[in-house]
C-alpha positions in Angstrom: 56.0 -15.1 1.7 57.4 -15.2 5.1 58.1 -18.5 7.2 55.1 -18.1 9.9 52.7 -16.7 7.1 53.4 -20.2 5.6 52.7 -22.1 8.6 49.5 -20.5 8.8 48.5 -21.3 5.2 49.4 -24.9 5.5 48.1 -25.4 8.7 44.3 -24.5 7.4 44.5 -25.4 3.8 43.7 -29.4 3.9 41.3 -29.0 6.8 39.2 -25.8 5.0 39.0 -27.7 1.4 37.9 -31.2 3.4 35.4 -29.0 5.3 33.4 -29.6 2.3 33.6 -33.5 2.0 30.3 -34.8 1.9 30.8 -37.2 4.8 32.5 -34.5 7.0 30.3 -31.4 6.2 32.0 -29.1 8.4 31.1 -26.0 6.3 27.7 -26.4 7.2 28.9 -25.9 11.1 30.5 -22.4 10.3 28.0 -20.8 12.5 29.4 -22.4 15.4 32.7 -22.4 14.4 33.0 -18.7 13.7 32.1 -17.6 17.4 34.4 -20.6 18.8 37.2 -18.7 17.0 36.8 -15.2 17.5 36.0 -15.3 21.1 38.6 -17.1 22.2 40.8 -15.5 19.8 40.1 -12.2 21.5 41.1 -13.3 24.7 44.2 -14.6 23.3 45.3 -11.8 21.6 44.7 -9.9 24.4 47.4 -12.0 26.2 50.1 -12.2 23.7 50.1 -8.5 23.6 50.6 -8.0 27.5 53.4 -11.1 27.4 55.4 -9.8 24.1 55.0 -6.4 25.8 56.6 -8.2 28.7 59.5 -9.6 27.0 57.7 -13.6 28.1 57.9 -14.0 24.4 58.5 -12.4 20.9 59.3 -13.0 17.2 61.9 -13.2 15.0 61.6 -10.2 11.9 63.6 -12.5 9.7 60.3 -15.0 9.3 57.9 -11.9 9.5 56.2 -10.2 6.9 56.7 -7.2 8.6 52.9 -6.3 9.5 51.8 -5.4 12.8 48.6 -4.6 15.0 48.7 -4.0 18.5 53.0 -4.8 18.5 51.9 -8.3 17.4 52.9 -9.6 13.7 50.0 -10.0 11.4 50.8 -13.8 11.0 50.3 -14.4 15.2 46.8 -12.4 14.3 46.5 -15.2 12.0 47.9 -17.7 14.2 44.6 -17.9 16.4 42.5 -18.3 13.7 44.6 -20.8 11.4 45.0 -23.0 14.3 41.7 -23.5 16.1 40.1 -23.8 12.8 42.0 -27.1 12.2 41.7 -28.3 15.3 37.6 -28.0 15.6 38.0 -29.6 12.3 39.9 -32.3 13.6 37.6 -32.7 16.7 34.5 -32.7 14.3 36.1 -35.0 12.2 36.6 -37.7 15.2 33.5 -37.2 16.1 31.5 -38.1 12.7 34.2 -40.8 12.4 34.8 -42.2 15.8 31.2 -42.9 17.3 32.9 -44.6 20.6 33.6 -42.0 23.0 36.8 -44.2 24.4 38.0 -41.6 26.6 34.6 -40.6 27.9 34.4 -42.9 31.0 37.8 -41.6 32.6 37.1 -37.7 31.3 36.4 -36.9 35.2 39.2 -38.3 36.2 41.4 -37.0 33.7 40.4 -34.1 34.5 40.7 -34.0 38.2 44.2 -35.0 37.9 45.4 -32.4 35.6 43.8 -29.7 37.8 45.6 -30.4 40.8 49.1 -31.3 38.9 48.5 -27.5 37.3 47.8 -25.9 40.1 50.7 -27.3 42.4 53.4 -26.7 39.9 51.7 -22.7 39.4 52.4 -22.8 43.1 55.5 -23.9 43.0 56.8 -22.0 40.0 54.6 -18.6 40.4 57.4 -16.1 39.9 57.3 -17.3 36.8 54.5 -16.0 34.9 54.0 -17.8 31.5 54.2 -21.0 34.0 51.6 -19.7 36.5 49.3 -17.7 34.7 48.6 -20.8 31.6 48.4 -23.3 34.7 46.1 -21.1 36.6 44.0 -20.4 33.8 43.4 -24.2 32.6 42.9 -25.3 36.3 40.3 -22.5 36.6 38.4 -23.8 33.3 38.7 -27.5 33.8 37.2 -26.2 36.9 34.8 -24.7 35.7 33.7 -27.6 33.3 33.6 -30.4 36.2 31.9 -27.8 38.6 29.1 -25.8 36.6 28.9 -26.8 32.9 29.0 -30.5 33.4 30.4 -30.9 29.8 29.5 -34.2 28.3 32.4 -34.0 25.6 35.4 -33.8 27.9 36.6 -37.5 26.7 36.2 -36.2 22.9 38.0 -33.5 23.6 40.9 -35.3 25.3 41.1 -37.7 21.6 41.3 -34.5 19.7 43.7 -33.0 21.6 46.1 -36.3 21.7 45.9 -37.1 18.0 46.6 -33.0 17.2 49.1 -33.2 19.8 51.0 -36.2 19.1 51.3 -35.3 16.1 50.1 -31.9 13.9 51.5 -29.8 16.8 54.7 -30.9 17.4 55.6 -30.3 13.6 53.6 -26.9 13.5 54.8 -25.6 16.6 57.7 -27.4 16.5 58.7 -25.2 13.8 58.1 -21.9 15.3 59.7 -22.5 18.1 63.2 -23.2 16.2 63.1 -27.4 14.9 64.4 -27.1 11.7 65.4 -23.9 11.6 68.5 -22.2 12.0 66.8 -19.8 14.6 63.2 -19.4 16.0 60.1 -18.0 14.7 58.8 -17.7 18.0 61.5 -17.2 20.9 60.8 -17.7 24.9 62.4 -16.2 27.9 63.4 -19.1 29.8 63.3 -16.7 32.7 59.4 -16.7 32.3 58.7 -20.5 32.0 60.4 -23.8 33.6 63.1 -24.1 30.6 62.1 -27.7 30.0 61.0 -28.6 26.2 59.8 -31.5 24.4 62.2 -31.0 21.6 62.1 -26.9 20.9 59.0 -26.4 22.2 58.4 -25.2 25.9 55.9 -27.7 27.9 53.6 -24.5 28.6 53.1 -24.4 25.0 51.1 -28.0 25.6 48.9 -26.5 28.4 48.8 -23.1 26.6 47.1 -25.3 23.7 45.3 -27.6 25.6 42.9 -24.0 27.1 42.7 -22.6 24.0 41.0 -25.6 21.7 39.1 -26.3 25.3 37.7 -22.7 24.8 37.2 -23.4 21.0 35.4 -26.8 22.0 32.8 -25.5 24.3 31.9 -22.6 22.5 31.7 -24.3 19.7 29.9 -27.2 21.6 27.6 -24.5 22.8 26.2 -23.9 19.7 26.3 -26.9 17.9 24.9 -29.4 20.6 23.7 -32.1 17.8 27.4 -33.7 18.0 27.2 -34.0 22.0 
């Protein structure tokens, strides 16, 4: 089994056999949770395959099971579907468990500030395109969340996404992108990105992340409106 097949596999194991737990009951949110995936996922893969095309990023054969679609490896296929799944789980989970929304009052805020600290460093770094394009993108969808969809989950979100983070993500993706390793999974051209990494992993990977579950979220949010 290769390295990043693994990752995958681990990754969604726990939170797929506690989707089932009759506190949690996440199963029972599969509707929602299907869409939220393969939506985003699209979009997604669409990307990776114009920026591996690129040379912004690639993999490493010696942790692939050789397997490809579109020039991508099967397990990156896997990747966007592995990964979201836990972290909606994780988010549903807070929100069943953590009835306080702690975050909820400075969401706005929050907000605001990471849209104009996104957008002035894709200014100031837009020759470089993983930089630009991720900030771009998030600033554009925080945007759009403050401006038209009025999203009453932002400071939910924001929990999820420091406890998966903090934590889950810097193992996970800490791994692909070389920690523990002898050589990366995943490797970066530093030409494309600001070359600063928290540990191995570059800090558009956090931003990167950060649009992804927030497109999970509000599809998923979309269609499941009871946990609002």
């Amino acid at each position: 089994m290769s390295t990043y097949l693994l990752i995958n596999i681990l990754s969604i194991s726990i939170p797929f056999l506690f989707s089932f737990h009759p506190r949690l009951k996440f199963y029972r949110k599969w509707h929602a949770v299907l869409p939220a995936l393969l939506i985003p996922g699209i979009v997604f893969i669409l990307w990776d395959t114009l920026f591996t095309r690129r040379g912004v990023w690639g993999f490493n054969p010696d942790h692939l099971s050789g397997i490809y679609w579109m020039g991508l490896p099967m397990e990156e296929w896997l990747f966007f579907f592995c990964i979201p799944y836990a972290c909606l789980f994780t988010y549903s989970c807070l929100t069943v468990l953590v009835k306080r929304d702690f975050l909820g009052p400075y969401a706005k805020l929050l907000s605001k500030v990471l849209i104009v600290v996104l957008i002035s460093i894709a200014l100031a770094y837009i020759d470089r395109i993983y930089t630009s394009v991720t900030f771009f993108a998030t600033a554009i969808f925080l945007s759009l969340h403050l401006l038209m969809f009025r999203s009453g989950y932002l400071g939910r979100f924001y929990l999820a996404y420091l406890v998966i983070f903090l934590f889950p993500f810097l193992i996970v993706n800490g791994i692909l992108t070389g920690s523990f390793l002898s050589e990366p999974v995943v490797w970066y051209n530093n030409q494309e990105n600001l070359a600063f990494r928290i540990f191995t992993i570059p800090i558009e990977d956090f931003v990167y992340g950060l649009l992804l579950f927030l497109m999970n979220v509000t599809i998923y949010e979309k269609l499941n409106p009871a946990e609002q």
